[in-house]
NUGUZA-403335 format. One record per residue: residue in one letter; x, y, z of N, C-alpha, C in turn; residue number from 1. Coordinates in steps of 0.001 Angstrom, whole numbers, plus 500000, padded with zeros to 6 digits. Layout:
N
VEXTOR   residuo     n_px     n_py     n_pz    ca_px    ca_py    ca_pz     c_px     c_py     c_pz   num
VEXTOR         A        X        Y        Z        X        Y        Z        X        Y        Z   NUM
...
This chain:
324
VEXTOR   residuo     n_px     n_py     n_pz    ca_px    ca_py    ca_pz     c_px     c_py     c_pz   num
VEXTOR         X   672596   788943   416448   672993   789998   415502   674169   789517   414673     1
VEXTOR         X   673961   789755   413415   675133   789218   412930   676388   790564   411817     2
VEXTOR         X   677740   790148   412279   678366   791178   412042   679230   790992   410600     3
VEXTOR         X   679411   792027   409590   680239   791505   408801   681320   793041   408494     4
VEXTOR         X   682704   792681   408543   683417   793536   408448   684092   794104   406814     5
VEXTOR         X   683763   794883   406730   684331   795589   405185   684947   796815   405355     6
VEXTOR         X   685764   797123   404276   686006   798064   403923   685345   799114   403692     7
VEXTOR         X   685147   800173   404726   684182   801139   404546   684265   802723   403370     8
VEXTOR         X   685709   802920   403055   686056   803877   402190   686358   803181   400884     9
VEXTOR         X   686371   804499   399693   686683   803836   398309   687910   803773   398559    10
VEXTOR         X   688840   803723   397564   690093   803344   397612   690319   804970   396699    11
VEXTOR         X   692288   804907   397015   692012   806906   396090   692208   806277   394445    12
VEXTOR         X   692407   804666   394405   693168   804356   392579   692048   805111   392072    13
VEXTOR         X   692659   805438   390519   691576   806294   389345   690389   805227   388932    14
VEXTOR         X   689488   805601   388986   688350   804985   388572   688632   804474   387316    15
VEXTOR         X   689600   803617   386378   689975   803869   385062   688928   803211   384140    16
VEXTOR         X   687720   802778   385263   686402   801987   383891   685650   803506   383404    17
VEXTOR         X   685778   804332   384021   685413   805500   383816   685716   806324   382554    18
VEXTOR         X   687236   805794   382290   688011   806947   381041   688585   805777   379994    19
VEXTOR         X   689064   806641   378869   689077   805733   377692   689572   804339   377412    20
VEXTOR         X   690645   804592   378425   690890   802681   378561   690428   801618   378798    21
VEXTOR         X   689000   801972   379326   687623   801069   379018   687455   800346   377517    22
VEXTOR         X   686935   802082   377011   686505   801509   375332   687551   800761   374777    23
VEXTOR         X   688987   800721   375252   690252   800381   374442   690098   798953   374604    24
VEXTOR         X   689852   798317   375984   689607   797376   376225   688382   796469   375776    25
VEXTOR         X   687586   797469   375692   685588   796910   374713   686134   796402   373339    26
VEXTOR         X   686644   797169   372567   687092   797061   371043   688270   795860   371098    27
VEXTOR         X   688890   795578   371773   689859   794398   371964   689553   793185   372268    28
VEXTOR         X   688364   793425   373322   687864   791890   373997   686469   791532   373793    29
VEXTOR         X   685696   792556   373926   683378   792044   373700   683392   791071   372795    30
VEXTOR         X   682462   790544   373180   682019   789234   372735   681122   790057   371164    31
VEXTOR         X   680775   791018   371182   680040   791163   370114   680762   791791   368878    32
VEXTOR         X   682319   792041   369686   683386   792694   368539   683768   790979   368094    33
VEXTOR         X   684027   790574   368789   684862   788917   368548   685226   788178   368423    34
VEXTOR         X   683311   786998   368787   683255   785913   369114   682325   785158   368029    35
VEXTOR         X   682026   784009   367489   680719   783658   367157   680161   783152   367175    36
VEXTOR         X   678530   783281   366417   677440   782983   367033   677632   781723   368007    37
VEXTOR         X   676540   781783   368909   676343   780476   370285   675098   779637   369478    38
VEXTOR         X   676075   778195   369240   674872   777313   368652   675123   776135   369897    39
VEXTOR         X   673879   775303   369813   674221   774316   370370   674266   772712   369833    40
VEXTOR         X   675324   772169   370888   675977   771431   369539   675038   769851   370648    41
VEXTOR         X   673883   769496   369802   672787   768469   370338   673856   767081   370214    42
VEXTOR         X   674511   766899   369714   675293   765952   369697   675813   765253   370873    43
VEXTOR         X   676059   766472   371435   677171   766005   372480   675947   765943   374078    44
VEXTOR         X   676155   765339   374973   675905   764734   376224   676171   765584   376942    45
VEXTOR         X   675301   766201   378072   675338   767070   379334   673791   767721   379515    46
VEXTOR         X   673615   767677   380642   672200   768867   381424   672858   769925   380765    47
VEXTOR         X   671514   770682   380415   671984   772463   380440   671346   773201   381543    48
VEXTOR         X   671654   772589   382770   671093   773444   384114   672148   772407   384912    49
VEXTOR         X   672969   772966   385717   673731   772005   386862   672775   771282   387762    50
VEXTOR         X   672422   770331   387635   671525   769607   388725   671743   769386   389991    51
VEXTOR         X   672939   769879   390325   673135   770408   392037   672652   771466   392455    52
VEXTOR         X   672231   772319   391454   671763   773631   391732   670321   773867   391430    53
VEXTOR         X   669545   772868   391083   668485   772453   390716   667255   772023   392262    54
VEXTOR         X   667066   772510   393652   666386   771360   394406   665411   770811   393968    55
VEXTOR         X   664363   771305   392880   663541   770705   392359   663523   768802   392601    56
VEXTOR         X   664871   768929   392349   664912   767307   391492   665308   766420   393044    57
VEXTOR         X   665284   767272   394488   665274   766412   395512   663672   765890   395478    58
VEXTOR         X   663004   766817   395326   661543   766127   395678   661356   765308   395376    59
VEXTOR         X   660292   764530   396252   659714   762944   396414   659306   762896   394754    60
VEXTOR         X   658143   763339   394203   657666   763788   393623   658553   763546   392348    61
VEXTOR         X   659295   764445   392072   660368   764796   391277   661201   763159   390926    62
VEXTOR         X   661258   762444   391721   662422   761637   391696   661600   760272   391642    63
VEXTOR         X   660002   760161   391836   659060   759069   391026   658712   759038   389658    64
VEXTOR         X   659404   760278   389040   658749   760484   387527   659819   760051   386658    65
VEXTOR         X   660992   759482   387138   662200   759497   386287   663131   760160   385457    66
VEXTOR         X   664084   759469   384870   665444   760695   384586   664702   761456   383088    67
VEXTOR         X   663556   761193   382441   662903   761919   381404   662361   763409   382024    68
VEXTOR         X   661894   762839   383388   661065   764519   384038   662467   765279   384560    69
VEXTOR         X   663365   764350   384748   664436   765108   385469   665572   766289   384161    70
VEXTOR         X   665465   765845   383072   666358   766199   381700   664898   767711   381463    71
VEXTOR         X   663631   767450   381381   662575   768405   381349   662908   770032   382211    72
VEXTOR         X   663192   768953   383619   663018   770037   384646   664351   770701   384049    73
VEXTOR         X   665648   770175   384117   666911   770999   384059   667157   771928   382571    74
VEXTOR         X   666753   771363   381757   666014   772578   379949   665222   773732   380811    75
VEXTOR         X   664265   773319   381338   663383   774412   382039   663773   775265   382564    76
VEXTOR         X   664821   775082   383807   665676   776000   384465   666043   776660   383905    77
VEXTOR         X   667150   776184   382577   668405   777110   381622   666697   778142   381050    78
VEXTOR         X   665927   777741   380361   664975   778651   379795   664761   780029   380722    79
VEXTOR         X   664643   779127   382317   664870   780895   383067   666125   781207   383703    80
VEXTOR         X   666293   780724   383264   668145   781704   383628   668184   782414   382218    81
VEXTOR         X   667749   782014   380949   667698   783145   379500   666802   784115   379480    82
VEXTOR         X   666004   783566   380033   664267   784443   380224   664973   785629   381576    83
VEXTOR         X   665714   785321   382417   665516   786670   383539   667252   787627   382827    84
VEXTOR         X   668015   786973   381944   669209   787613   381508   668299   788665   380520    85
VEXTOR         X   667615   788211   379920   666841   788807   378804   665933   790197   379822    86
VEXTOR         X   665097   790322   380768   664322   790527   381771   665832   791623   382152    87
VEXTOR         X   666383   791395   383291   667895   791862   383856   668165   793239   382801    88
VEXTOR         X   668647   792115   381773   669664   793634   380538   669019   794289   380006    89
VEXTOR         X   667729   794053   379807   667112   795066   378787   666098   795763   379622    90
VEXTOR         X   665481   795494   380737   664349   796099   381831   665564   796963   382797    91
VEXTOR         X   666770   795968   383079   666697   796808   384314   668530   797850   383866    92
VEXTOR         X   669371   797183   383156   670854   797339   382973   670581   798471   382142    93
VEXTOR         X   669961   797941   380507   669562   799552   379499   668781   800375   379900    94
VEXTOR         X   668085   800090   380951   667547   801335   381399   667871   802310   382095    95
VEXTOR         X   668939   801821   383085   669664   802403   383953   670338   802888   383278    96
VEXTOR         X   671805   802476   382104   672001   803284   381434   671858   804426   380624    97
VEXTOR         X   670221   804247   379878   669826   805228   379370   669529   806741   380249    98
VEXTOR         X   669407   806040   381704   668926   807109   382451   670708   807967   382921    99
VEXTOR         X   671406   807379   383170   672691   807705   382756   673304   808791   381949   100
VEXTOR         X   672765   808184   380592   672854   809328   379412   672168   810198   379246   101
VEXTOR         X   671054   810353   379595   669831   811497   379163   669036   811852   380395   102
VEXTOR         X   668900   811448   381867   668245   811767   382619   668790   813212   383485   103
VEXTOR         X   668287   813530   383602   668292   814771   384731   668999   814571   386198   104
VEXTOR         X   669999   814142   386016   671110   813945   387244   671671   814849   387531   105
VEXTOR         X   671966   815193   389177   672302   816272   389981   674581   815814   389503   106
VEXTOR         X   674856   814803   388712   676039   814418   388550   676576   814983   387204   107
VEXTOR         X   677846   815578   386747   678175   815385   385689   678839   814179   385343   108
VEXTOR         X   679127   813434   384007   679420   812615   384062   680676   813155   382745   109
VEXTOR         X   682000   812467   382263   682779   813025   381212   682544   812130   380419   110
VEXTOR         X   682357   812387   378896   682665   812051   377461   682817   810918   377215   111
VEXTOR         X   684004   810517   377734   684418   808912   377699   683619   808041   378717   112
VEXTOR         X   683005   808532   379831   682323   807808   380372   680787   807718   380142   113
VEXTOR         X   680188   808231   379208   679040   808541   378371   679728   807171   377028   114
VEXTOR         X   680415   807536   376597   680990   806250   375509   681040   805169   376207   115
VEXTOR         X   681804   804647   377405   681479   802955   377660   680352   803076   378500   116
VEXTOR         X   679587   804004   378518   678403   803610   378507   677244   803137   377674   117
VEXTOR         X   677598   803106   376621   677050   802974   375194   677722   801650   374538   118
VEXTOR         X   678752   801651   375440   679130   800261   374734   678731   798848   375509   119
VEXTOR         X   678470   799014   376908   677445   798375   377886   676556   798217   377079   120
VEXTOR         X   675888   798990   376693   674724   798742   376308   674561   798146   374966   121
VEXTOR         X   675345   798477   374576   675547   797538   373176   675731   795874   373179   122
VEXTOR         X   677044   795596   374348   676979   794359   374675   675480   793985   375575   123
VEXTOR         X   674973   794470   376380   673359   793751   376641   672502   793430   375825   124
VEXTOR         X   672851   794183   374895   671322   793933   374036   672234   792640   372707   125
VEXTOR         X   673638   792568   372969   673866   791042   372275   673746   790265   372675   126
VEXTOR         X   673758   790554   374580   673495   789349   375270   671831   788600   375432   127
VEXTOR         X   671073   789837   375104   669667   789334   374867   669341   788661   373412   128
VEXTOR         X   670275   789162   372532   670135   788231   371269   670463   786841   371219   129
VEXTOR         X   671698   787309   372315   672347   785186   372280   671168   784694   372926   130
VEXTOR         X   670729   785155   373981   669576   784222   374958   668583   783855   374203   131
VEXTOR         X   668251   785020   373407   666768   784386   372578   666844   783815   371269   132
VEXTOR         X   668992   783326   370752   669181   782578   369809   668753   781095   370556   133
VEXTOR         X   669382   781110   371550   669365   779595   372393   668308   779178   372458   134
VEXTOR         X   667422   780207   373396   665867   779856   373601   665180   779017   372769   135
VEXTOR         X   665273   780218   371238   664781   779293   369946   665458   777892   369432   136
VEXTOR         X   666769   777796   369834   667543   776331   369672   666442   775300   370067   137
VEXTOR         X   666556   775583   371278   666013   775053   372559   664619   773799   372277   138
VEXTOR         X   663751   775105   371870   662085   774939   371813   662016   773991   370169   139
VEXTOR         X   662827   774584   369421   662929   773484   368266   663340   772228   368987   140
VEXTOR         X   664255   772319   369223   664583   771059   369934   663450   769434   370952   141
VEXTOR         X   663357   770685   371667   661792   770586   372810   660611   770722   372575   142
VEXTOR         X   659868   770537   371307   659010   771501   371803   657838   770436   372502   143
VEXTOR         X   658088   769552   373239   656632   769155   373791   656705   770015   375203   144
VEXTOR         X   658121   770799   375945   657538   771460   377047   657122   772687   377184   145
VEXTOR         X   656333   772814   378412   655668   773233   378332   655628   774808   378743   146
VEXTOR         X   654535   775959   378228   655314   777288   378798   655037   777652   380145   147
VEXTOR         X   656191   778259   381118   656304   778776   382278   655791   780278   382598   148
VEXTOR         X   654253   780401   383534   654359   781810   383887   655599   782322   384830   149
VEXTOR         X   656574   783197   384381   657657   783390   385724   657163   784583   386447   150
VEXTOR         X   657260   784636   387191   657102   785444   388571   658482   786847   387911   151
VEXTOR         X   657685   787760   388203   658753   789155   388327   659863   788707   389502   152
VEXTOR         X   660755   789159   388508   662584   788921   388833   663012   789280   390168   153
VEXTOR         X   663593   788847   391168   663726   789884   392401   664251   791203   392039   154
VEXTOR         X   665222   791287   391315   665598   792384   391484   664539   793310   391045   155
VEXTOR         X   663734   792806   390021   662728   794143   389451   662136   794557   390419   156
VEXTOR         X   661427   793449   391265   660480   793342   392402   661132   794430   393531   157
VEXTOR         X   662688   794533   393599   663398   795154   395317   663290   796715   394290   158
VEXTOR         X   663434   796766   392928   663625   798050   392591   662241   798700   392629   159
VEXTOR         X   661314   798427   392669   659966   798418   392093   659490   798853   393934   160
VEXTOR         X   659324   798169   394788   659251   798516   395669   660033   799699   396599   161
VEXTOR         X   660899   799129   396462   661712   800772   397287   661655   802005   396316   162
VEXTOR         X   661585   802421   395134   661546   803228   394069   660418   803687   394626   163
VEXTOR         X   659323   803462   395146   657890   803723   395303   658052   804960   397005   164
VEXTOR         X   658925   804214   397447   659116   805188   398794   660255   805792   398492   165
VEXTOR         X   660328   806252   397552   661515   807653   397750   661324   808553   396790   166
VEXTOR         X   661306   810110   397196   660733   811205   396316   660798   810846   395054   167
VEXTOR         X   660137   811195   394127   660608   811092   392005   662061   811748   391707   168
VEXTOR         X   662179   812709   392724   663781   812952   392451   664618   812958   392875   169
VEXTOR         X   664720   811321   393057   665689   810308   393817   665743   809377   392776   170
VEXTOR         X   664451   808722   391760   664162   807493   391265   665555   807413   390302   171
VEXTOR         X   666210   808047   389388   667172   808037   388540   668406   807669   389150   172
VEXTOR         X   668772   808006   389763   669941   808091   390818   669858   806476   391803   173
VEXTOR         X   668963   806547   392015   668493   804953   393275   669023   804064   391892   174
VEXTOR         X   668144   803804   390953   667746   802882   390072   669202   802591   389263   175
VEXTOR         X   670406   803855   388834   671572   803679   388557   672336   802628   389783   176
VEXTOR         X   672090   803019   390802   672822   802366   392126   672550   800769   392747   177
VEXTOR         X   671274   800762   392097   670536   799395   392221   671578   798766   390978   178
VEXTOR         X   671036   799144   390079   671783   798068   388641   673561   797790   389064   179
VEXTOR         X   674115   799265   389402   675572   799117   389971   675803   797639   390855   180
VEXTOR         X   674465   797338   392275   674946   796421   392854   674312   795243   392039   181
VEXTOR         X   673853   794966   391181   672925   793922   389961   674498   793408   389648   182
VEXTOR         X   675092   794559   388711   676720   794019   387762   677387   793644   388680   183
VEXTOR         X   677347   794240   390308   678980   793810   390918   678743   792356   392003   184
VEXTOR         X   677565   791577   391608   677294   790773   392158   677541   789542   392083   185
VEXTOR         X   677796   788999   390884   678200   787325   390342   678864   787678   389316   186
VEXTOR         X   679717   787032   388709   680638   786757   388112   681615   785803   387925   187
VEXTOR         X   681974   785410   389012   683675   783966   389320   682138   782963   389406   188
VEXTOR         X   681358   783508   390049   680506   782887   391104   679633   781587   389904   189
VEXTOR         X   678977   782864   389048   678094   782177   387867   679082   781126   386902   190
VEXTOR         X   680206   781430   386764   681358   780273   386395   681010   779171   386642   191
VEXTOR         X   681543   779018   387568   681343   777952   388497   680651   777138   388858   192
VEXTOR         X   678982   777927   388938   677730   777829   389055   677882   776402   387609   193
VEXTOR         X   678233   777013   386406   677421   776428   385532   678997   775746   384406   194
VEXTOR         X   680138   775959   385387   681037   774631   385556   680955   773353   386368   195
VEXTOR         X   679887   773569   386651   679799   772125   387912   679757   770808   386803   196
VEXTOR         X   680413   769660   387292   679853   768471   387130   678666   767688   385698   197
VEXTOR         X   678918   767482   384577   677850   767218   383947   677121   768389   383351   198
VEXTOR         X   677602   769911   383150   676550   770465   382585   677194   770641   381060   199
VEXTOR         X   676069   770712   380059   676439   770383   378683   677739   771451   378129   200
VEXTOR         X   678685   770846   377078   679794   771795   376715   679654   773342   376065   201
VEXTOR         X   678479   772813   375022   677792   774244   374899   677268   775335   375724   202
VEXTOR         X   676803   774885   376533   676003   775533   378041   678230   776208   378272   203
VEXTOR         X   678331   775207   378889   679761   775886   379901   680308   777164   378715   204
VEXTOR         X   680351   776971   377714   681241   777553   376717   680400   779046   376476   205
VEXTOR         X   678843   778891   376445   678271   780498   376139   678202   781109   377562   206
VEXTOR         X   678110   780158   379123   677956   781033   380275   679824   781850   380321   207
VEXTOR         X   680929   781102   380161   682382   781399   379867   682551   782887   379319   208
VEXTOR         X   681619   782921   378093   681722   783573   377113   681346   785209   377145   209
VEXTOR         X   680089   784640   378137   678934   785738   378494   679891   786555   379729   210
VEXTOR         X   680562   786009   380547   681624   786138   381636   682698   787454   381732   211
VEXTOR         X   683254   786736   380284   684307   787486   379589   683604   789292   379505   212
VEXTOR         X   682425   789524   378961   681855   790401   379129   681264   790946   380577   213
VEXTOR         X   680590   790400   381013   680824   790712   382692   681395   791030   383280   214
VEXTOR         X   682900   790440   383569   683917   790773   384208   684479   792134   383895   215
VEXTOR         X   683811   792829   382770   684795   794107   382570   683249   795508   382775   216
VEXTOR         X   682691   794695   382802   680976   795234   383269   681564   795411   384491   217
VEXTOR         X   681706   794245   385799   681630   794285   386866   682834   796065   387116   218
VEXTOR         X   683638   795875   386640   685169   796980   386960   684263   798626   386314   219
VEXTOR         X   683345   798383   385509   682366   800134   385084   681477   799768   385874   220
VEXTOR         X   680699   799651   386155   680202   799488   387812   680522   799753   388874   221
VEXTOR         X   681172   799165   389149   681999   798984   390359   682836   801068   390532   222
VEXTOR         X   682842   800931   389737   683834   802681   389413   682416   803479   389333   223
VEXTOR         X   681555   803074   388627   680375   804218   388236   680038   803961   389787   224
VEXTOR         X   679487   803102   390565   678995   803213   391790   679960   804129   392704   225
VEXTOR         X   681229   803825   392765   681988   804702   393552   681985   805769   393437   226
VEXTOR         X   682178   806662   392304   681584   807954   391833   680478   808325   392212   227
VEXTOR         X   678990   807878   391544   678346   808104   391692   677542   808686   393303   228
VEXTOR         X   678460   807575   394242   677847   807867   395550   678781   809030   396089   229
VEXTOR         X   680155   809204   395738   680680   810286   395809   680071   811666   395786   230
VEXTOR         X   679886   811563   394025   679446   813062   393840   678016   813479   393903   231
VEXTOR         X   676728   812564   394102   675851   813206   394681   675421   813979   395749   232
VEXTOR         X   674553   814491   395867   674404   815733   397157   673912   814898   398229   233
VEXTOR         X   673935   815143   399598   673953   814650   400839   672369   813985   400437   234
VEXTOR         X   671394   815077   400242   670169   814315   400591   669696   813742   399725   235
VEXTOR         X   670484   813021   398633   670098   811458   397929   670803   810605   398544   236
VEXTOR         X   672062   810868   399262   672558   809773   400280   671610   809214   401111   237
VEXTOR         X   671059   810492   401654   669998   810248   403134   668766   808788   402380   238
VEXTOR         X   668837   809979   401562   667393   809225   400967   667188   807525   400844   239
VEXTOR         X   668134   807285   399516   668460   806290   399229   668959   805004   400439   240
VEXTOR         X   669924   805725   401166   670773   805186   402374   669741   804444   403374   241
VEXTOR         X   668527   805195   403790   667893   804858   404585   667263   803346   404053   242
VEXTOR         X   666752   803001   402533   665642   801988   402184   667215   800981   401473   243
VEXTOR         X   668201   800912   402067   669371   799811   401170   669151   798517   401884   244
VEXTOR         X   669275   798524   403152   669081   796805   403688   668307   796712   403079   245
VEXTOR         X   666519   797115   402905   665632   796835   402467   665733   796070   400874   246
VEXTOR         X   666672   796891   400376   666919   796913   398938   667277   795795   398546   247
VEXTOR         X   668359   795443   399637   669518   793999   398996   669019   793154   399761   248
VEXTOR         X   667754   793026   400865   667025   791737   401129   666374   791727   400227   249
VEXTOR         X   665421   792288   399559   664749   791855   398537   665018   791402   397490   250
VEXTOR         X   666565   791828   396970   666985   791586   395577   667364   790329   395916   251
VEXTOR         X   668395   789905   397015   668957   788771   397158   667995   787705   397659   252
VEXTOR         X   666746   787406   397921   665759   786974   398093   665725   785455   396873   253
VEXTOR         X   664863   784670   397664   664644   783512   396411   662979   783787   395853   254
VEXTOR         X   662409   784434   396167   660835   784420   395712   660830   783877   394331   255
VEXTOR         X   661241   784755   393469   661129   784695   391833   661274   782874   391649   256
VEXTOR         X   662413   782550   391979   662930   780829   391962   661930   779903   392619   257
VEXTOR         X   661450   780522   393910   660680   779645   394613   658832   779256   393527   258
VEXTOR         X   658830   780292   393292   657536   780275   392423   657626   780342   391036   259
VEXTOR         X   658618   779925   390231   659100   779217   389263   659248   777515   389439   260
VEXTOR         X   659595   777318   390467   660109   775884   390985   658261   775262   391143   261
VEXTOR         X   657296   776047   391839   655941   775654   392018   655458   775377   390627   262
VEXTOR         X   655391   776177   389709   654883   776585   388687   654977   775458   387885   263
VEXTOR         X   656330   774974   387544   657148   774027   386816   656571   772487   387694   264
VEXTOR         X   656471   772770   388522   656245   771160   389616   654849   770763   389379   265
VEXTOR         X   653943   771886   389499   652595   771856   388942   652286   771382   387500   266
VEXTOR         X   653316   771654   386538   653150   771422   385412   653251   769425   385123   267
VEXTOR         X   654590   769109   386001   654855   767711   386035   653484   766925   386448   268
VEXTOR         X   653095   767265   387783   652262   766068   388946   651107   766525   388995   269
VEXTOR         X   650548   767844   387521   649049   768346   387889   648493   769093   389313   270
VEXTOR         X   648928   769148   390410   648758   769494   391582   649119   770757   392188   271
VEXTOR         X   648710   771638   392309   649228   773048   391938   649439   772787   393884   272
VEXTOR         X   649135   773158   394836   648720   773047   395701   650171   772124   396193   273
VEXTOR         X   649930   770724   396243   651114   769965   396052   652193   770340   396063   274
VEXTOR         X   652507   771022   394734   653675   771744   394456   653783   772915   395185   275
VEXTOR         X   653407   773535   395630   653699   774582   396327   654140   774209   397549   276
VEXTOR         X   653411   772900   398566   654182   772162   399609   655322   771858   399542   277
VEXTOR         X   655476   771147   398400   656782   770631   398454   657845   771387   397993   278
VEXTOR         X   657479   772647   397506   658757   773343   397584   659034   773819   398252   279
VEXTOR         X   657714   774443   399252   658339   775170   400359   659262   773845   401676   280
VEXTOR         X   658677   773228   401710   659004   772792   402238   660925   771939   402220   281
VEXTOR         X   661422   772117   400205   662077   772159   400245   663680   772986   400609   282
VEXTOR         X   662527   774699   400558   663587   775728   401163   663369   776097   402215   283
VEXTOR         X   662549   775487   403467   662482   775477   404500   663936   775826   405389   284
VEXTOR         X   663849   776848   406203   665145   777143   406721   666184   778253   406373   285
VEXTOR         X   665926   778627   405156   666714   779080   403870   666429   780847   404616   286
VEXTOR         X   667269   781501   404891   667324   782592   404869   668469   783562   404253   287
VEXTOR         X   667848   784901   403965   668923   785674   403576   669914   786479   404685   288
VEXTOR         X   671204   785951   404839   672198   786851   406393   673086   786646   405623   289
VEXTOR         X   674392   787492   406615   675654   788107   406088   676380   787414   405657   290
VEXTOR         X   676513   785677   406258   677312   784581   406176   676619   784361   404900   291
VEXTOR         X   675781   784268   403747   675168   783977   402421   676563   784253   401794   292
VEXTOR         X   677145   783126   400840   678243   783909   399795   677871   785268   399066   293
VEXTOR         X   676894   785207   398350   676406   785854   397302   676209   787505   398333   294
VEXTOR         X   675767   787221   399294   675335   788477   400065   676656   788687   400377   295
VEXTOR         X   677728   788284   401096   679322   788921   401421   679854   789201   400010   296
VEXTOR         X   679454   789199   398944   679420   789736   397789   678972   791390   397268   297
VEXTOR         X   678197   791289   397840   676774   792538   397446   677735   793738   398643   298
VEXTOR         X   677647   793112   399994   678322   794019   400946   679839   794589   400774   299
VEXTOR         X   680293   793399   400233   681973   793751   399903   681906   795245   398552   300
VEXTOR         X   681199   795208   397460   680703   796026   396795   680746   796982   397196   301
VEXTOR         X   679760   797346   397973   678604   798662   398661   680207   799205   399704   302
VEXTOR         X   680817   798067   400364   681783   798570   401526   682842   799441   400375   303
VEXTOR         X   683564   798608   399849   684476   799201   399249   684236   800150   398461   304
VEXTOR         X   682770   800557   397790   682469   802006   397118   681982   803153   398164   305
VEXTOR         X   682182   802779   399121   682220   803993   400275   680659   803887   400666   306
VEXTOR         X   679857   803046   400100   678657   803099   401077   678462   802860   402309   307
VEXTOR         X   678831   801688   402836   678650   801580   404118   678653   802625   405099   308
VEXTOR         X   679757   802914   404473   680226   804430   405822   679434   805140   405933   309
VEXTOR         X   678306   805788   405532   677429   806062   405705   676261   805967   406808   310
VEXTOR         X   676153   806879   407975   674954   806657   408799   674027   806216   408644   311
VEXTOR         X   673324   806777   407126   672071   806042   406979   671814   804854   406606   312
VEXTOR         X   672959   804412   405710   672852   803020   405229   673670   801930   406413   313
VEXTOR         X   674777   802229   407282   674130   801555   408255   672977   801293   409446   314
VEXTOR         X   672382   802910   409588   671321   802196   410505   670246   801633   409756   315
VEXTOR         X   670032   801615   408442   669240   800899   407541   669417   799091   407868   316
VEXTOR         X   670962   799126   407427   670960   797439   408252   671075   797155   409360   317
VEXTOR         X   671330   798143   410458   671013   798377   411881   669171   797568   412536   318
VEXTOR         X   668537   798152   411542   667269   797652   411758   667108   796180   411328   319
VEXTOR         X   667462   795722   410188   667562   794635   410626   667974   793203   411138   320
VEXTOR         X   668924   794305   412456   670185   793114   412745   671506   792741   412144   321
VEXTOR         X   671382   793609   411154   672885   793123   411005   673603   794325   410896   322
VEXTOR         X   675078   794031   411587   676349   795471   411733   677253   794988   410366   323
VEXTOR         X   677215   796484   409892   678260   796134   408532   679414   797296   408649   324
């Protein structure tokens, strides 16, 4: 059994992503008040995918075709890391918002927090413009590769499934709480991710950029979730509470990657079959538990917005083994 200790209550500070010193802060810092356009500058030398973060490129397979299949595979990657940001903000972030603003919630919400909610959404849908400026960089650039079917996103996949087992008037409320733990999940993390070692200056400079906006995403989140689980009525706690382990194994899951990684491998060595061996066989071992960074992430979240404390959402991860 494995145990992880958090903070089980919110904290009493004012929710302040909630009230106007949000927007004060949107109009001062967004990338879409700001910054400009993200070009990429072909000139200069670097992967645009960190190739440590890549296993693709351990395979046998992978590493007989040379550093031409290897520059292919790592373009490919960045294409779905734009392809699921694009997927993410506009399927799963504006929707949640919209449901926010106009859905039939048992919550009131105040004025100013209806406004940076609108301004979220304003920055997503620039962030889907930068992705599908790059994309098109990209494919001019590239175009002998080739196109990727991707596999539905985990997170769509964990929302999509648990949404299905809980009354219709729960779905608005779940689906706000899902996206809440989506924003408060990476951030320092994705930095880092795509500061490693060799990845191109352009690449480091629009993930930086994209960040800057995140980071103030993550703090209206992080406040809308605390609220939110606050002021709803007991039996959307119950509700919801009961299907959450379920929720954040699935989201935090590699499926989507694993069958992207096949897809793409198939495309190199013709061998569909093949490729599917050798990837599994490359994440062989690989499970999702508490010790995962990314998951003492998701939990630290959920703890400190007063979920945990909750009966139902711990015997939810009660079932499967793990004490939070």
């Amino acid at each position: 059994m494995s145990t992880l200790h958090q903070e089980n209550a919110p904290s009493e500070r004012t929710l302040s992503s909630l009230t106007a010193q949000y927007a004060e802060r949107w109009e001062a810092r967004s990338s879409v008040r700001t910054r400009p356009r993200k070009t990429i500058d072909f000139t200069q030398s670097g992967f645009f995918f960190p190739e440590d973060k890549q296993p693709l490129l351990l395979a046998k397979e992978v590493r007989d075709l040379g550093r031409s299949a290897k520059d292919d595979i790592l373009v490919q990657s960045f294409y779905k890391y734009l392809h699921d940001i694009v997927n993410l903000e506009i399927k799963e972030i504006v929707s949640a918002c919209s449901k926010l603003l106009h859905g039939d919630l048992p919550v009131t919400f105040t004025e100013e927090t209806r406004l940076n909610t609108y301004s979220v959404m304003i920055d997503e849908y620039y962030h889907v413009y930068i992705a599908q400026d790059m994309i098109l960089q990209l494919r001019q650039r590239y175009p002998h590769l080739s196109d990727i079917d991707y596999a539905l996103p985990d997170s769509r996949r964990a929302v999509g499934e648990v949404r299905a087992k809980l009354d219709p008037r729960y779905h608005d409320v779940f689906e706000i709480l899902a996206n809440c733990c989506f924003e408060t999940t990476l951030v320092r993390e994705l930095v880092e991710f795509f500061n490693s070692p060799g990845v191109h200056p352009s690449i480091k400079y629009y993930v930086n950029d994209h960040m800057n906006d995140e980071s103030r995403h993550y703090a209206f989140f992080f406040d809308l979730m605390t609220y939110l689980w606050r002021e709803i009525p007991e039996d959307y706690r119950e509700a919801i509470g009961t299907h959450l382990a379920e929720f954040v194994t699935l989201y935090l899951s590699v499926e989507s990657e694993k069958q992207f990684n096949v897809e793409l491998l198939a495309t190199l060595i013709g061998d569909r079959e093949q490729a599917r061996t050798s990837v599994e066989s490359l994440y062989a071992g690989f499970e999702i538990t508490p010790d995962v960074p990314i998951v003492k992430n998701v939990l630290r979240a959920l703890g400190n917005a007063g979920m945990l404390a909750h009966p139902a959402v711990r015997d939810s991860f009660a079932r499967i083994g793990w004490t939070v």
